[in-house]
C-alpha positions as CSV (number, residue, x, y, z in Angstrom):
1,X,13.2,-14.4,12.5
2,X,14.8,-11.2,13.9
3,X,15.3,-9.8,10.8
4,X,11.2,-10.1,10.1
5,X,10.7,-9.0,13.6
6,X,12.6,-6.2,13.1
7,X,10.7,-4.9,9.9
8,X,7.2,-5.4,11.9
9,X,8.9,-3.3,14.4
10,X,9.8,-0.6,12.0
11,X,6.6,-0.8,10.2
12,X,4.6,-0.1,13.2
13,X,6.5,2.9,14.1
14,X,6.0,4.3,11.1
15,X,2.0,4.5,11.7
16,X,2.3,5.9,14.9
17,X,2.6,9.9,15.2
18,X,6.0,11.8,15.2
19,X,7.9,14.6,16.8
20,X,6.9,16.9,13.7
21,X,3.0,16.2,14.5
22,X,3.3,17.1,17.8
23,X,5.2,20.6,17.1
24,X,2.3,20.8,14.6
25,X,0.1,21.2,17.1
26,X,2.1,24.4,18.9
27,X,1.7,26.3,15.2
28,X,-1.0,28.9,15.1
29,X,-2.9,28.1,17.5
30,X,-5.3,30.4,17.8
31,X,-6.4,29.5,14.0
32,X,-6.9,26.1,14.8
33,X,-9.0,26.5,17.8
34,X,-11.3,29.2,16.0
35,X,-11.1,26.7,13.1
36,X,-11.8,23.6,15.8
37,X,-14.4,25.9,17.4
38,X,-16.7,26.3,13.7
39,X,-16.4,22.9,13.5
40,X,-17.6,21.5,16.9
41,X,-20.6,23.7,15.9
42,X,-21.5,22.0,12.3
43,X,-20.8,18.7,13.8
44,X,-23.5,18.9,16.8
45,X,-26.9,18.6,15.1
46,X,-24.4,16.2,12.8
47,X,-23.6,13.9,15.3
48,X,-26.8,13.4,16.9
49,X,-28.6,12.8,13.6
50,X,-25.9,10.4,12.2
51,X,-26.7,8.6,15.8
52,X,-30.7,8.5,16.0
53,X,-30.3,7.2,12.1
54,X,-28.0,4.4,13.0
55,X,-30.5,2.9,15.6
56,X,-28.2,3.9,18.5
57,X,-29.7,6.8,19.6
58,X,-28.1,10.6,20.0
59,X,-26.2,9.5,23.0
60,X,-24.4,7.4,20.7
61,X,-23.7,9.5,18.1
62,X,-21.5,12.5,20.3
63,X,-19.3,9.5,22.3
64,X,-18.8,8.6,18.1
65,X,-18.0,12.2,17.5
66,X,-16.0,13.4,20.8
67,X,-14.0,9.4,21.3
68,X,-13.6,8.9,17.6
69,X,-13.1,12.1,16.8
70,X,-9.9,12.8,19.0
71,X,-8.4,9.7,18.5
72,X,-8.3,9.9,14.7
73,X,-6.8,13.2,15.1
74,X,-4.1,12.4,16.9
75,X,-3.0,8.6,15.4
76,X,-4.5,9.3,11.3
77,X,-2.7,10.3,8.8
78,X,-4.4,14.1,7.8
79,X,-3.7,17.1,9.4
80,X,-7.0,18.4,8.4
81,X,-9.5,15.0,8.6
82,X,-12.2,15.6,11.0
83,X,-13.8,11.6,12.1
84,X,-17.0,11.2,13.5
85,X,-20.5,9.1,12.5
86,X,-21.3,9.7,9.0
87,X,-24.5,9.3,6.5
88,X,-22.7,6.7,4.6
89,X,-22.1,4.6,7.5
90,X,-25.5,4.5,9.4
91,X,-26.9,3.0,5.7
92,X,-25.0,0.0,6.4
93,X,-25.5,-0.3,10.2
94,X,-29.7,0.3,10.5
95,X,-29.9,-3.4,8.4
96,X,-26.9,-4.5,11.5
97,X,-29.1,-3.1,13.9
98,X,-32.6,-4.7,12.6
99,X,-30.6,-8.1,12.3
100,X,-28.2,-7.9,15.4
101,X,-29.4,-5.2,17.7
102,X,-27.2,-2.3,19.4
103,X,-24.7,-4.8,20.8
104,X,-24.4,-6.5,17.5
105,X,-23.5,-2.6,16.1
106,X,-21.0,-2.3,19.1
107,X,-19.3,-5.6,18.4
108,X,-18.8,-4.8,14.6
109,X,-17.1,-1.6,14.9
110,X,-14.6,-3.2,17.4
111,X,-14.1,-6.1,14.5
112,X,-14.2,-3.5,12.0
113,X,-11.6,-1.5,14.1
114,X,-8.8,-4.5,14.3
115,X,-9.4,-4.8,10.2
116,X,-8.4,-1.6,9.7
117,X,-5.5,-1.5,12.1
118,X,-4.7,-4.5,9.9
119,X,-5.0,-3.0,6.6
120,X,-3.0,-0.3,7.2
121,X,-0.2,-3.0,8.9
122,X,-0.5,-4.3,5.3
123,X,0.1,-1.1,3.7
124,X,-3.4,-1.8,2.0
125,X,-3.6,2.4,2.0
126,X,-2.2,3.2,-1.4
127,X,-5.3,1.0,-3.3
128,X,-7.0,4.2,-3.1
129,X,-5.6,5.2,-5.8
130,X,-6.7,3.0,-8.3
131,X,-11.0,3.3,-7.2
132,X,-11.9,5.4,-10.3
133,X,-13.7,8.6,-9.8
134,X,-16.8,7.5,-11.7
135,X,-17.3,4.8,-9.1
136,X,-16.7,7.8,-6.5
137,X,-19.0,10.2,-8.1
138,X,-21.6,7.3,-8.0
139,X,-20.9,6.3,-5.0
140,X,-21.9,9.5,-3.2
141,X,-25.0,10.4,-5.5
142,X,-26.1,7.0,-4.2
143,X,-25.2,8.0,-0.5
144,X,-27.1,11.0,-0.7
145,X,-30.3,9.6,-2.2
146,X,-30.2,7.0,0.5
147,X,-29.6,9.8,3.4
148,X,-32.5,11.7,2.1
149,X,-34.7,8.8,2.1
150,X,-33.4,7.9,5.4
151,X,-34.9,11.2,7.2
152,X,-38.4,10.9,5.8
153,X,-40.1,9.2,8.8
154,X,-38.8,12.0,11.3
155,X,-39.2,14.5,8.6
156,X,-43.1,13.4,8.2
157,X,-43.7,13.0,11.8
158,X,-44.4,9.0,11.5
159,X,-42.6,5.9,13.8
160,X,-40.0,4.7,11.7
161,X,-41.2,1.6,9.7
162,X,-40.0,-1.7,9.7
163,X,-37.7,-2.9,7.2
164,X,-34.0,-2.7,6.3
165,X,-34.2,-1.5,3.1
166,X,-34.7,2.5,2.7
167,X,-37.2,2.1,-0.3
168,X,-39.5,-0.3,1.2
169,X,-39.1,1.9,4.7
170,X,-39.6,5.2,2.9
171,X,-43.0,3.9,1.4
172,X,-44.4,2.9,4.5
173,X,-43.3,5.9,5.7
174,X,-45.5,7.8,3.1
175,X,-48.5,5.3,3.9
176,X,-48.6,6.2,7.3
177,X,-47.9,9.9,6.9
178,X,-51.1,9.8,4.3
179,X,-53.5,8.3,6.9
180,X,-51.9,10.4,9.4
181,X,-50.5,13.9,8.6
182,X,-47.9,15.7,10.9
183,X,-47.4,19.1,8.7
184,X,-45.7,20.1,12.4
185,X,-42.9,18.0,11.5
186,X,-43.3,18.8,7.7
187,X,-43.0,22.4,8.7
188,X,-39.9,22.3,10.9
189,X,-38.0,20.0,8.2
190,X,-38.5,22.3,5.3
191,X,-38.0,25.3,7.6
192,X,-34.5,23.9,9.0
193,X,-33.0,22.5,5.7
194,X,-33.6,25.9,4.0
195,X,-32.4,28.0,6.2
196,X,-28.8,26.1,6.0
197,X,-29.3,26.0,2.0
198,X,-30.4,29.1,1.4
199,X,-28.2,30.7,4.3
200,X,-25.1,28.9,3.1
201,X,-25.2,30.2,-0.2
202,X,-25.6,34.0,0.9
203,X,-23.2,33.7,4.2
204,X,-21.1,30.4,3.7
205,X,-19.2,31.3,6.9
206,X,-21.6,31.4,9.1
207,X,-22.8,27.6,10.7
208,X,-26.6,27.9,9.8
209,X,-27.3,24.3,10.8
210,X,-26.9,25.3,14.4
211,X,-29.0,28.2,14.2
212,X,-31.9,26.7,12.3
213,X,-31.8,23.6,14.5
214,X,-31.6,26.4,17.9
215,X,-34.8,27.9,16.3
216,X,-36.5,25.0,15.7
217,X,-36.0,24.1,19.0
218,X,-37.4,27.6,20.7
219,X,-40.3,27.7,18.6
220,X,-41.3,24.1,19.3
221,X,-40.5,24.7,23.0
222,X,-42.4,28.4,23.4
223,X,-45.5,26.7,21.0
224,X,-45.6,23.9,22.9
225,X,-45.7,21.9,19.3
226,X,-46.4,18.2,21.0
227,X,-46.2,17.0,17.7
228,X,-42.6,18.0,17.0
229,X,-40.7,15.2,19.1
230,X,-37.8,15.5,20.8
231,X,-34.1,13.6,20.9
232,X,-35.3,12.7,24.1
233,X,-33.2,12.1,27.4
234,X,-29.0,12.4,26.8
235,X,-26.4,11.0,29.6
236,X,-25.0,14.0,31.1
237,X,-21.4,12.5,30.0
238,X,-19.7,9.7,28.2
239,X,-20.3,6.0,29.8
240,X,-17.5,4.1,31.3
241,X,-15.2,2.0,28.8
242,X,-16.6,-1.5,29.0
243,X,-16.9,-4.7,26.7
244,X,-19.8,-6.1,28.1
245,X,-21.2,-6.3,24.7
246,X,-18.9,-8.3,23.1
247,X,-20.3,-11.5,22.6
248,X,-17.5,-14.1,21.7
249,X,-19.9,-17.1,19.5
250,X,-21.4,-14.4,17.6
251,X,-18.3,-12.7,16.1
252,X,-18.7,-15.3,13.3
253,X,-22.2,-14.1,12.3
254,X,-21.2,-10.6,12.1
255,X,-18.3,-11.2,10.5
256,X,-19.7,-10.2,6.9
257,X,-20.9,-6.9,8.6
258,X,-17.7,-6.1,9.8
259,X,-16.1,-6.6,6.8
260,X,-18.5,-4.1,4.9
261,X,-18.1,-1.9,7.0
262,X,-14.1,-1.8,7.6
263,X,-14.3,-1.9,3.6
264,X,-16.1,1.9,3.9
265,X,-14.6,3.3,6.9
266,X,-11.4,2.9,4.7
267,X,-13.0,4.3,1.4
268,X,-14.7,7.3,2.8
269,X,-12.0,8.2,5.1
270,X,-8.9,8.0,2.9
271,X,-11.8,10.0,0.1
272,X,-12.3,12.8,2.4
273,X,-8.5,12.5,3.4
274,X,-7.9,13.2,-0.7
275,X,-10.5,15.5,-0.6
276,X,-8.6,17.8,2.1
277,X,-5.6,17.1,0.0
278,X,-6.8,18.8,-3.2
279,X,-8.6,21.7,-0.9
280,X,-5.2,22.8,0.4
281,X,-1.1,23.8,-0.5
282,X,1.5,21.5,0.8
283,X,-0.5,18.9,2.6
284,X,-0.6,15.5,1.7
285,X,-2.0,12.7,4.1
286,X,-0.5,9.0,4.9
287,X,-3.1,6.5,3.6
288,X,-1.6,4.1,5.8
289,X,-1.6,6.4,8.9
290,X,-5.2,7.1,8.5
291,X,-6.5,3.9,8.1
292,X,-4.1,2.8,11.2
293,X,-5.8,5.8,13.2
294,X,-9.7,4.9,12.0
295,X,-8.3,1.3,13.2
296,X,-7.8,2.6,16.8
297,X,-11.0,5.1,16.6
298,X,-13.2,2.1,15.6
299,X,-11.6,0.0,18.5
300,X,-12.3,2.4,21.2
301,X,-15.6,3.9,19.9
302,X,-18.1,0.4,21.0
303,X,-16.2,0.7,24.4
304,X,-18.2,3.7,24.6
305,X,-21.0,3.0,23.0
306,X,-20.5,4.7,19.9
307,X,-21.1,4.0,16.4
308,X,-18.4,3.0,14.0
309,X,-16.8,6.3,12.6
310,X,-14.8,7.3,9.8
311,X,-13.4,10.9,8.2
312,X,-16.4,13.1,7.6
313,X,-16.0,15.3,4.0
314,X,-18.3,17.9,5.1
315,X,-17.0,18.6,9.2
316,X,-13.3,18.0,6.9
317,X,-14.1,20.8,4.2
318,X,-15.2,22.8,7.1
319,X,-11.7,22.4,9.1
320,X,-10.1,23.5,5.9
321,X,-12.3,26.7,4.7
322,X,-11.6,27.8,8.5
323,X,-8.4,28.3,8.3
324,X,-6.8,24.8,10.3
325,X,-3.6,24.0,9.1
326,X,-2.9,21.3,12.1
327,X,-4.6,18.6,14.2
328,X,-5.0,20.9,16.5
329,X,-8.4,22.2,15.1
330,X,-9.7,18.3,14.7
331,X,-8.7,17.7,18.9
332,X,-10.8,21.1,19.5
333,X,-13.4,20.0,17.9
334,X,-13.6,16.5,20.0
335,X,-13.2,18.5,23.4
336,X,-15.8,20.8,22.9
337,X,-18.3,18.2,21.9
338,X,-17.3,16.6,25.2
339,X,-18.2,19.5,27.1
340,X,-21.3,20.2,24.9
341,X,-22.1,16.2,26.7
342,X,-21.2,17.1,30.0
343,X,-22.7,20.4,30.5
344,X,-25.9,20.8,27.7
345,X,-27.3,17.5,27.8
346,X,-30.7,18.8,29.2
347,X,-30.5,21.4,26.4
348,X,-29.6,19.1,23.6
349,X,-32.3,16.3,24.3
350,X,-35.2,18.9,23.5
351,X,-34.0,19.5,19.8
352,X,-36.7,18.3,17.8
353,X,-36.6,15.1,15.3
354,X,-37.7,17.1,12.6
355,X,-34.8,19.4,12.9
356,X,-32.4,17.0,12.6
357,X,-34.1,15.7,9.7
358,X,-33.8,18.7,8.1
359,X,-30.2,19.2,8.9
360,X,-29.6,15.6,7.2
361,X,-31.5,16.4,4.3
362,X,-29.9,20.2,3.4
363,X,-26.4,17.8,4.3
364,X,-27.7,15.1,1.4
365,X,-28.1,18.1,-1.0
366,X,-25.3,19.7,-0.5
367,X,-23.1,16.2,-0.9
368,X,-24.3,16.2,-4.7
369,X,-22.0,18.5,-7.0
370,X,-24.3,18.8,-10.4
371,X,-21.5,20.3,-12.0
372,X,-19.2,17.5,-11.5
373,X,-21.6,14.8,-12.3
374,X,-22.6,16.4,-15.3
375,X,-19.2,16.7,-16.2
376,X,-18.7,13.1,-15.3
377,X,-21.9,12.3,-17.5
378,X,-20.8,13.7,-20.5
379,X,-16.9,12.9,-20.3
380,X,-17.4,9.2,-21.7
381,X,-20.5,6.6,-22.2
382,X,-18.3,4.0,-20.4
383,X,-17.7,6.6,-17.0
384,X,-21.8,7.3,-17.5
385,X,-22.4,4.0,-17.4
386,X,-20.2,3.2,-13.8
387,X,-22.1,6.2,-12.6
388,X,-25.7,5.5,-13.0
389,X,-24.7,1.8,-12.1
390,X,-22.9,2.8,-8.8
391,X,-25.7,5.0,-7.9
392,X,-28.4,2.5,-8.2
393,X,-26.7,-0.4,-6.8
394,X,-25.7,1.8,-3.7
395,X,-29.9,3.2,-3.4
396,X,-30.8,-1.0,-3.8
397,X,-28.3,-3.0,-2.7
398,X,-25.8,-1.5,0.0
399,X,-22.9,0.4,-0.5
400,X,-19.3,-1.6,-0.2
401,X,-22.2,-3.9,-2.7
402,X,-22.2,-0.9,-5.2
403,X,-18.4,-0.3,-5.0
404,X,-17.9,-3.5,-6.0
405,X,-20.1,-3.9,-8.7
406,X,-18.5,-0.3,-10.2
407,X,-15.3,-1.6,-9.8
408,X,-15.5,-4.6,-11.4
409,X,-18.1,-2.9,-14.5
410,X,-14.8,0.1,-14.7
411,X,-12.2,-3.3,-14.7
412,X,-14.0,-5.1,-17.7
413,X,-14.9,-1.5,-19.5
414,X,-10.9,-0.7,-19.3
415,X,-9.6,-3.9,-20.6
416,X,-12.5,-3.6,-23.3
417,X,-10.5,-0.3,-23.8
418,X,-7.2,-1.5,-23.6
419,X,-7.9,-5.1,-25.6
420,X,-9.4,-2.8,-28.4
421,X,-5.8,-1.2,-28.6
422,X,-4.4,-4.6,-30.0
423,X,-3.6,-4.6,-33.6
424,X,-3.2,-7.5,-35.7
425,X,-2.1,-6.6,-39.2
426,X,0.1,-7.3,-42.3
427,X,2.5,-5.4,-43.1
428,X,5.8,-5.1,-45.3
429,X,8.6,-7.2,-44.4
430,X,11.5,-4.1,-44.8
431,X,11.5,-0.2,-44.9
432,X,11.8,1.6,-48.1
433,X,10.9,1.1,-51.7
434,X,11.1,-2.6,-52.4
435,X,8.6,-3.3,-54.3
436,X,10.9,-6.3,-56.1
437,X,11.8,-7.8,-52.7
438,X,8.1,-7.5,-51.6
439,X,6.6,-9.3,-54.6
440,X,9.1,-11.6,-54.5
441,X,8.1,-12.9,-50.8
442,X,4.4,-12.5,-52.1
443,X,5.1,-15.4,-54.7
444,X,6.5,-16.7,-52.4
445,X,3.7,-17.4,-50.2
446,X,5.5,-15.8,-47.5
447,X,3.9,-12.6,-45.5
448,X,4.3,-10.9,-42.2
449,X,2.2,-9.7,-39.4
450,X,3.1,-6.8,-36.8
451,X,1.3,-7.0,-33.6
452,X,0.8,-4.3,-31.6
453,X,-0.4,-3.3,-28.2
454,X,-0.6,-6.0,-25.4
455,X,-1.9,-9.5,-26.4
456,X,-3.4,-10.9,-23.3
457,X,-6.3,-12.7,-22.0
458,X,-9.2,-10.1,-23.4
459,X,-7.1,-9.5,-26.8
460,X,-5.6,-12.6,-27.6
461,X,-8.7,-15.1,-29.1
462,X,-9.3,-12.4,-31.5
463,X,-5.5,-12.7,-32.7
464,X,-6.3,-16.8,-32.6
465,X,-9.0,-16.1,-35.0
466,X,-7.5,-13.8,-37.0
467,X,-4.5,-15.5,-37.2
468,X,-5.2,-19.1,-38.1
469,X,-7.8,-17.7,-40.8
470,X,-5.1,-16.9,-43.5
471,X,-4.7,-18.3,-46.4
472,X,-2.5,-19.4,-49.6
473,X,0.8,-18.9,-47.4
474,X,3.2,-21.1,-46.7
475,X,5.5,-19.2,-43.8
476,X,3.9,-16.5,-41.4
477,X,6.6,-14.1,-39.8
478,X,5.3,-12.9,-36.4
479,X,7.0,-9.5,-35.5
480,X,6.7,-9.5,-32.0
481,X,9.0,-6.4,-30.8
482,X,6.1,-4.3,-30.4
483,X,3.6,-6.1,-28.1
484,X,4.0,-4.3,-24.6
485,X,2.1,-7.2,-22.6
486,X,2.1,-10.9,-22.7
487,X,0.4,-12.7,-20.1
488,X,0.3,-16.6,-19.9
489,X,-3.4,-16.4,-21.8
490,X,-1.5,-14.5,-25.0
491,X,1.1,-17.3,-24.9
492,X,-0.8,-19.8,-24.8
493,X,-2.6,-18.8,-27.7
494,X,0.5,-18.1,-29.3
495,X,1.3,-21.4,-28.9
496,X,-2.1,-22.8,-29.8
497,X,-1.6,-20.6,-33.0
498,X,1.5,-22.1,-34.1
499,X,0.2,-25.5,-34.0
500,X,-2.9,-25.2,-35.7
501,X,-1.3,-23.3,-38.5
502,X,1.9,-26.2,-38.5
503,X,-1.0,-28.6,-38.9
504,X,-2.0,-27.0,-42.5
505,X,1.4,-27.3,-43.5
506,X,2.4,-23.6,-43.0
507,X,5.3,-22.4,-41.1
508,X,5.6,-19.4,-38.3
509,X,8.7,-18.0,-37.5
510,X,8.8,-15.2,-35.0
511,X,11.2,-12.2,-34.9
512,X,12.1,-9.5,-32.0
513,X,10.7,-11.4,-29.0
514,X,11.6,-8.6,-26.1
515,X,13.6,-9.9,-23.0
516,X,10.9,-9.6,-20.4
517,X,8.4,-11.8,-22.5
518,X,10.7,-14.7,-22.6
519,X,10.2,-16.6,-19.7
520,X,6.2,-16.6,-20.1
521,X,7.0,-18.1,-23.5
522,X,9.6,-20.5,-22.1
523,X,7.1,-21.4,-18.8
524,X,4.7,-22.6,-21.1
525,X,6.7,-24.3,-24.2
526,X,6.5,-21.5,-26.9
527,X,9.9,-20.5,-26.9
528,X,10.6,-24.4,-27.3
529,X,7.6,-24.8,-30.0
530,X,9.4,-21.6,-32.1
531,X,13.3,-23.1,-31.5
532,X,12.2,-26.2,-32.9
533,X,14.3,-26.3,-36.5
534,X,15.4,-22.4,-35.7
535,X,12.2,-20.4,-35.9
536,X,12.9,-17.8,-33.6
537,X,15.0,-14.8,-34.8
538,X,16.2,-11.6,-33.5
539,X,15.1,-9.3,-36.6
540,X,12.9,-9.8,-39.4
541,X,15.6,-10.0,-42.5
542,X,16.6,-13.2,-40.6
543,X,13.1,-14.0,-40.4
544,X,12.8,-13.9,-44.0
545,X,16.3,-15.5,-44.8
546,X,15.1,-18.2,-42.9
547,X,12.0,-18.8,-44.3
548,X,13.4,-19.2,-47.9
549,X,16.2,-21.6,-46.5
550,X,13.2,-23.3,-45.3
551,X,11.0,-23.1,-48.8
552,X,14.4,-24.2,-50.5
553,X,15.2,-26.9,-48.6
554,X,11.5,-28.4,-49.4
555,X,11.6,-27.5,-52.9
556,X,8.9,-25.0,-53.2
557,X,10.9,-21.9,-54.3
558,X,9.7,-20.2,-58.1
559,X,11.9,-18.3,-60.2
560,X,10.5,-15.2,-58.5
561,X,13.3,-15.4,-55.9
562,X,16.2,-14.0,-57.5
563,X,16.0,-10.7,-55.8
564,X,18.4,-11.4,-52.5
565,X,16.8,-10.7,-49.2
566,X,18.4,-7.2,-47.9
567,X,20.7,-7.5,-44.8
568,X,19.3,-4.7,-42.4
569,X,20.6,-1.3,-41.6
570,X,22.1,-0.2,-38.5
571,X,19.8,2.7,-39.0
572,X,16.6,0.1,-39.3
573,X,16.3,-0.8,-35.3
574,X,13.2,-1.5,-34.2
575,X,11.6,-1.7,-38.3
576,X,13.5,-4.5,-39.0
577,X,12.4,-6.6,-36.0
């Protein structure tokens, strides 16, 4: 009991942050508050767009960004993550929000929060690794697509439509735009997203989204453009911690929300996380410590009356190109947002709708890399395939649905690959010009087949088939020191093999069974099937020595066997076997 106490002990001490993080902090730091600076900037209109999508409002959105943002900073495991409300996530909280309301958003972040904390208690982290990147690529085409659609009603001028589903909102959104046009709104969208388009691609350093969404805001202000409406009132400061939300009989309800979204917190975070990875020299992040700090950010957002958060690629790629090399720049980034809410509320709440919109769509654009999909497209039909189907399933379904679905599609696809690898096939029982010997054991109605590859559950009813379909033999030889994976499926029809084949009256002997395949054999009674009267040997000349002892003791050996069976070379290994 102490021992295990002691291991829970060291395990949580290992998420929480270290002496080196903290000197981190002291490095360069006027890099890092520049770099914290740029980013506070191009997370603003950010922020408050992520929050009037999820249904919570802009309020809700900067106590996401400033509460969620510092503490995933300090506790995650990336010196370079930047957290905050993200595109990805308000898809799966507006149909939360429909269903539950804002206090049914509130209480699945804080359930979503402990999961993560959980996970990365578990060491769940390190699964990362194995999502495969057509699933990602997918994934994010699919997030984008939904974003965009996500921004029409404010981008047209129209309420937002009922529904939880973005196609059938997106339509009526288009219906009520068609019997009542706002090209106000229509202006100031197209106007906003291609000034950050067109502007990042001639100046990339310079944070475009705030200066398109500060012109919006003049010109609708000094036009007096009625039709271009406003955030709307801000608090002049975060709210007091409270859980008056929290419902206790309706966590079981919303416990299939929180799941979903825990599941994408941790994919999009430890993503981006990878993502600052690749962009940089010498960093590396701590899945576990990440998911551990999006854990404590998702706990103490809701108290707030935030949205659930999780690493943000693009306020991430922008900490990076900025020059941050600690979590420094990430904190900045969080306090400055703070004072944005305590001092420019008044300022903030005039920003137009429409602006935002924009801001969200350039932000959808930018989030799809043609180059790599193409790329992706054309490296395989199978990766294609988990593409496109990711994609769609994310735009109609919901997206920890669509990661699912291209997990398991990539799964079956590789073992497809994989069980194709499998070879079944006759070949000559010794090395070297025998041809005597070899016609020898063909009159004798005794022949050999060499498996290869891994003979397991999606391989090894072909090798039944196969296997059991041969004829005018009287002893098989299975050489079985070149199958690399057995699993109890392949055994079992090994097994099933043997005894359909002992029930035509022929023999199988196997030869070079490896060490680590024997107690799957032995669990499930091969190894006692093939011992029974000695037909399990070590190489294939004592295969083949054995099955003539066998034809001889039952009297069906021809005068065709007077060439001797060779004993094997040293120099034979794994041939003979």
């Amino acid at each position: 009991m102490t021992s295990g106490l002691r291991r829970a002990a060291a395990r949580l001490t290992a998420l929480l942050p270290t002496r080196g993080d903290l000197a981190d902090l002291r490095r360069d730091p006027r890099r890092n508050l520049l770099a914290g600076l740029t980013v506070a900037i191009v997370a603003l209109p950010l922020a408050l767009g992520f929050g009037v999508s999820s249904g919570l409002g802009a309020a809700a959105g900067l106590a996401t960004a400033v509460v969620a943002g510092a503490l995933a900073a300090l506790f995650g495991g990336s010196n370079l993550q930047v957290s905050g409300p993200t595109g990805a996530m308000t898809v799966v909280l507006m149909p939360i929000v429909g269903a539950y309301g804002p206090t049914g958003v509130l209480t699945v972040g804080l359930m979503a929060g402990v999961m993560l904390v959980t996970l990365a208690a578990l060491r769940a982290g390190r699964y990362m690794q194995y999502v495969p990147a057509p699933v990602v690529e997918g994934f994010t085409l699919g997030i984008a697509c939904v974003i965009a659609l996500q921004q029409l009603p404010n981008a047209l001028g129209v309420p937002k439509p009922e529904g939880d589903r973005v196609l059938v909102v997106t339509w009526r959104a288009v219906e009520e735009f068609a019997r009542h046009p706002n090209w106000t709104a229509v202006a100031l969208t197209v106007s906003v997203a291609a000034v950050m388009l067109v502007g990042g691609r001639l100046r990339p350093t310079v944070p475009f989204s705030i200066v398109a969404v500060a012109a919006a805001t003049v010109v609708a202000q000094v036009a007096g453009l009625d039709a271009a409406e406003p955030i709307g009132a801000l608090p002049s400061g975060l709210p007091a911690p409270s859980l008056g939300f929290l419902d206790l009989g309706s966590l079981g309800g919303l416990l299939a929300p929180a799941v979903a979204v825990a599941a994408l917190a941790a994919l999009e975070s430890l993503l981006s996380a990878s993502v600052a990875d690749g962009m940089t020299v010498g960093q590396r992040h701590d899945p576990d410590r990440e998911l551990f700090g999006q854990g404590l950010a998702n706990i103490a957002a809701p108290l707030f009356g935030g949205v659930p958060a999780t690493g943000a690629i693009a306020r991430t790629a922008v900490n990076v190109r900025t020059g941050a090399g600690s979590r420094l720049a990430a904190l900045t980034h969080a306090a400055i947002l703070a004072v944005i809410v305590f001092a420019a509320a008044p300022l903030v709440s005039k920003i137009p709708l429409a602006a935002l919109a924009g801001v969200l769509l350039a932000t959808a654009v930018r989030m799809v890399e043609v180059g790599s999909l193409r790329a992706m497209a054309r490296a395989t039909r199978s990766d294609a395939l988990i593409l496109v189907l990711t994609a769609v399933a994310t735009l109609a379904l919901d997206l920890v649905y669509a990661v699912i679905i291209g997990l398991v599609v990539a799964g079956a696809l590789a073992l497809r690959a994989v069980a194709r690898q499998a070879r079944f096939d006759q070949v000559p029982l010794d090395r070297g010009d025998h041809s005597a010997e070899e016609h020898a054991l063909l009159a004798e109605h005794i022949v050999a087949y060499r498996i290869d590859g891994p003979l397991f559950f999606a391989a090894a009813h072909r090798f039944l088939l196969e296997l059991t379909e041969v004829a005018d033999v009287r002893v098989v030889i299975l050489r079985m020191s070149r199958v690399s994976t057995l699993d109890a499926t392949g055994a079992l029809v090994l097994k099933d093999a043997v005894e359909k084949l002992a029930r035509r009256g022929i023999l199988v002997l196997a030869s070079g069974i490896r060490p680590d395949q024997r107690q799957v054999l032995d669990s499930l009674g091969v190894l006692e099937l093939l011992r029974h009267d000695g037909r399990e040997y070590a190489t294939t000349p004592e295969a083949i020595r054995g099955a003539r002892a066998h034809l001889e003791s039952a009297g069906l050996l021809t005068a065709v066997t007077a060439v001797p069976a060779r004993k094997p070379r040293a120099s034979d290994g794994e041939a003979v076997r």
